[in-house]
C-alpha positions as CSV (number, residue, x, y, z in Angstrom):
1,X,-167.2,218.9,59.6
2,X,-169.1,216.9,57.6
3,X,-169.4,212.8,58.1
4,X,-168.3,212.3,54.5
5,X,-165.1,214.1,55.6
6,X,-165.3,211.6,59.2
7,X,-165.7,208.5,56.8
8,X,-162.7,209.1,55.0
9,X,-160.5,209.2,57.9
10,X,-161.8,205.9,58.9
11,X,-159.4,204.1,56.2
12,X,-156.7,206.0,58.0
13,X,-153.3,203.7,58.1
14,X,-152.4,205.8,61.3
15,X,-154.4,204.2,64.2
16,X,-155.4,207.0,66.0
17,X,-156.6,209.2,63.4
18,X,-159.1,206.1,62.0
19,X,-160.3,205.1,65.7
20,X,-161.1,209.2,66.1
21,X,-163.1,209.3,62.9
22,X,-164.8,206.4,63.4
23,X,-165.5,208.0,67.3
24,X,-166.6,211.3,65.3
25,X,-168.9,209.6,63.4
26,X,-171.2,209.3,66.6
27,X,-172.3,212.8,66.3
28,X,-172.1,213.5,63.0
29,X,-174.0,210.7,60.7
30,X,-177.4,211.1,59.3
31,X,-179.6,208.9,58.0
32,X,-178.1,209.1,54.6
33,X,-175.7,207.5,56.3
34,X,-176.9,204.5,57.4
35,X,-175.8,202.3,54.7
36,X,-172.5,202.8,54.9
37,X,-171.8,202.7,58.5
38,X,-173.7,199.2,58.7
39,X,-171.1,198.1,55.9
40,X,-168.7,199.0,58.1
41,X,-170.1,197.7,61.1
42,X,-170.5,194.2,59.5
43,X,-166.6,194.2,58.0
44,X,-165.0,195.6,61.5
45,X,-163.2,193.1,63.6
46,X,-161.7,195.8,65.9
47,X,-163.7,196.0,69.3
48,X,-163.5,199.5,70.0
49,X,-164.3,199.9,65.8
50,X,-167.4,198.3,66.5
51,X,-168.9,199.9,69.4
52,X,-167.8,203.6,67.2
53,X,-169.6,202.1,64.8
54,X,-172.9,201.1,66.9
55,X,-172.5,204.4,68.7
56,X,-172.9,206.1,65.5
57,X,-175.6,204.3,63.8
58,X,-177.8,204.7,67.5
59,X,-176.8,208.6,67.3
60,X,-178.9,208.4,63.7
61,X,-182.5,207.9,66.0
62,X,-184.5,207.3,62.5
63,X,-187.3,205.1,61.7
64,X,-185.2,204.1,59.1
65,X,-182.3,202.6,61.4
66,X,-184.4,199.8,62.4
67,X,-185.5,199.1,59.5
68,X,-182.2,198.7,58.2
69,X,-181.2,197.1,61.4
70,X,-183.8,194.1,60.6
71,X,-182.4,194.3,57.4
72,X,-178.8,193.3,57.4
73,X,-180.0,191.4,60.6
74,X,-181.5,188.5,58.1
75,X,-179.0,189.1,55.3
76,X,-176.0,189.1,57.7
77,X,-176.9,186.1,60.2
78,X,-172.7,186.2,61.2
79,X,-172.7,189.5,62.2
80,X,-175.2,189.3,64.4
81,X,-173.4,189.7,67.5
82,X,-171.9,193.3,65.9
83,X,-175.7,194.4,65.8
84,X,-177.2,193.9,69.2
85,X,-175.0,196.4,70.8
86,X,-177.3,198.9,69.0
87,X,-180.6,197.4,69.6
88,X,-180.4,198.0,73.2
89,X,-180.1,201.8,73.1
90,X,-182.7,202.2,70.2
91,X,-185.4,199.8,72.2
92,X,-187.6,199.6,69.5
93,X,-190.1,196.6,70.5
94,X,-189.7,195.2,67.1
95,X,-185.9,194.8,68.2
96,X,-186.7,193.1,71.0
97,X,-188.3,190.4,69.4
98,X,-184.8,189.7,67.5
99,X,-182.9,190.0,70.8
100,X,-185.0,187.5,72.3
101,X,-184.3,185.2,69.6
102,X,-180.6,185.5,69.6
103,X,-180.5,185.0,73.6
104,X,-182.1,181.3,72.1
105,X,-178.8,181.2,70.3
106,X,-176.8,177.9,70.6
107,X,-173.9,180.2,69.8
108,X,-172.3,181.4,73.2
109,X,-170.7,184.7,72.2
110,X,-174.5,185.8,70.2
111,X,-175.9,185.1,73.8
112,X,-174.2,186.5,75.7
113,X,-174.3,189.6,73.3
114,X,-177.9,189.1,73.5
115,X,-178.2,189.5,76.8
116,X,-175.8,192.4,77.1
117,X,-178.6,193.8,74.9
118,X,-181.4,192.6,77.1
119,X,-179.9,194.3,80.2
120,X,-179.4,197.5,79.0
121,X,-182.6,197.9,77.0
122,X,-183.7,201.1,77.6
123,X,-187.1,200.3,78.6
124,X,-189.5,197.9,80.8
125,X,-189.7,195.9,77.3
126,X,-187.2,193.2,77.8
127,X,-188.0,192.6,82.0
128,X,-190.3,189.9,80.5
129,X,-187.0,188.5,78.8
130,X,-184.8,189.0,82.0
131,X,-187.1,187.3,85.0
132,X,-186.5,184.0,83.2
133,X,-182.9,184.2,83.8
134,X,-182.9,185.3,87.1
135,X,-185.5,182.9,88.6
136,X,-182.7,180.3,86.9
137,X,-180.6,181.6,89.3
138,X,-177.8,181.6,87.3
139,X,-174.9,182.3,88.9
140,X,-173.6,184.3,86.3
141,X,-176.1,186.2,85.0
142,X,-178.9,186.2,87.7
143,X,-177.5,189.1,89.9
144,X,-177.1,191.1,86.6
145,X,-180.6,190.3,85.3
146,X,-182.1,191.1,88.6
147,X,-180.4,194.9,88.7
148,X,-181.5,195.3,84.9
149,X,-185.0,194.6,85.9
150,X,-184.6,196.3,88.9
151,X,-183.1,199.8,87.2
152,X,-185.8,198.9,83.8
153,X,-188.7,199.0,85.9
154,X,-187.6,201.6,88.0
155,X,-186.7,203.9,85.1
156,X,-190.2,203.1,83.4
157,X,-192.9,205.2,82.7
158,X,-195.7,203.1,84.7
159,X,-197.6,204.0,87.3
160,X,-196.3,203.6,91.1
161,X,-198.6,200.5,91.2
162,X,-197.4,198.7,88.3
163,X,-193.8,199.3,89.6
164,X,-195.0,197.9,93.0
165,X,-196.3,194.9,91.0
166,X,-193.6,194.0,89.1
167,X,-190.8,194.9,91.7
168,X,-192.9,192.3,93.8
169,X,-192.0,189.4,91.7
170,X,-188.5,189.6,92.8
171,X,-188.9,189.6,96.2
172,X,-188.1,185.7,96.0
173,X,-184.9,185.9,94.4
174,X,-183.5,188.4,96.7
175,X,-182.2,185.0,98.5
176,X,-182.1,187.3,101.5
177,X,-179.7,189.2,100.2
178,X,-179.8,192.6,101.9
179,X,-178.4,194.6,99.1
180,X,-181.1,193.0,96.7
181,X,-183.8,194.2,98.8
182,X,-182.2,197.8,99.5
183,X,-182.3,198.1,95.3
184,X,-186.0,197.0,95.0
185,X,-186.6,199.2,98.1
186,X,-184.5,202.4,96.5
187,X,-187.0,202.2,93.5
188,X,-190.1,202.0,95.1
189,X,-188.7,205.4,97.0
């Protein structure tokens, strides 16, 4: 079944046939696509329409989704919050640079989207974003950052010694805190 058939489902007035189209869409757009679904995206209010909708335009993996990404990014600037849940899976560096600029956000809700971005970036990239907030020691978002950077680095592609290296820099925000040290220890392993 063809996206174009997917697509017109999503104006469905019966719930559950639109929120299955719009979950279809995931494995089904192409980049011909891309267009449309970022319409979408930037008109949805729906939560579960929205992460559909970011599922489906990650599923595209084309050069041409981050372009359009940056694109409706800067024509869009209220919808931002709707666009980082995508960034994170894509991890394209030139992302990153947006993501860090909307965790600067005065906005709370594009911040904390922002760093629900940063944490689950699928790369070492945004560890230089996430070591700020946990040597804040944040409360809130510290012990989050610190597994993010923990699981980043860990998942990376960099040598054993690099990994020791940047693991290190943690080691004083463990606060003591045994489990802390067993996940920088479980890495390393």
């Amino acid at each position: 079944v063809s996206q174009s058939r997917y697509l017109g489902y999503t104006s469905s007035t019966d719930k559950a046939i639109s929120m299955a189209a719009f979950k279809a869409l995931s494995g089904t757009s192409s980049a011909n696509a891309i267009d449309v679904l970022l319409e979408k995206l930037s008109s949805a209010t729906d939560e579960q329409i929205i992460k559909a909708l970011q599922d489906a335009v990650v599923s595209i993996k084309s050069t041409q989704t981050v372009e359009k990404l940056r694109e409706v990014w800067a024509k869009f600037p209220e919808n931002q919050k709707k666009y980082l849940g995508a960034f994170a899976p894509i991890s394209d560096p030139s992302l990153l640079d947006l993501v860090a600029a909307a965790y600067k956000s005065s906005q709370a809700d594009v911040k904390n989207a922002a760093f629900q971005a940063l944490t689950k970036w699928e790369n070492e990239a945004a560890t230089s974003l996430l070591l700020p907030v946990i040597m804040a020691n944040d409360a809130e978002k510290s012990g989050v950052a610190f597994r993010a950077f923990v699981k980043q680095i860990g998942s990376s592609t960099l040598s054993t010694e690099r990994k020791v290296l940047s693991l290190r820099k943690l080691i004083p925000y463990t606060n003591d805190d045994a489990g802390l040290k067993r996940l920088i220890i479980n890495q390393l392993a």
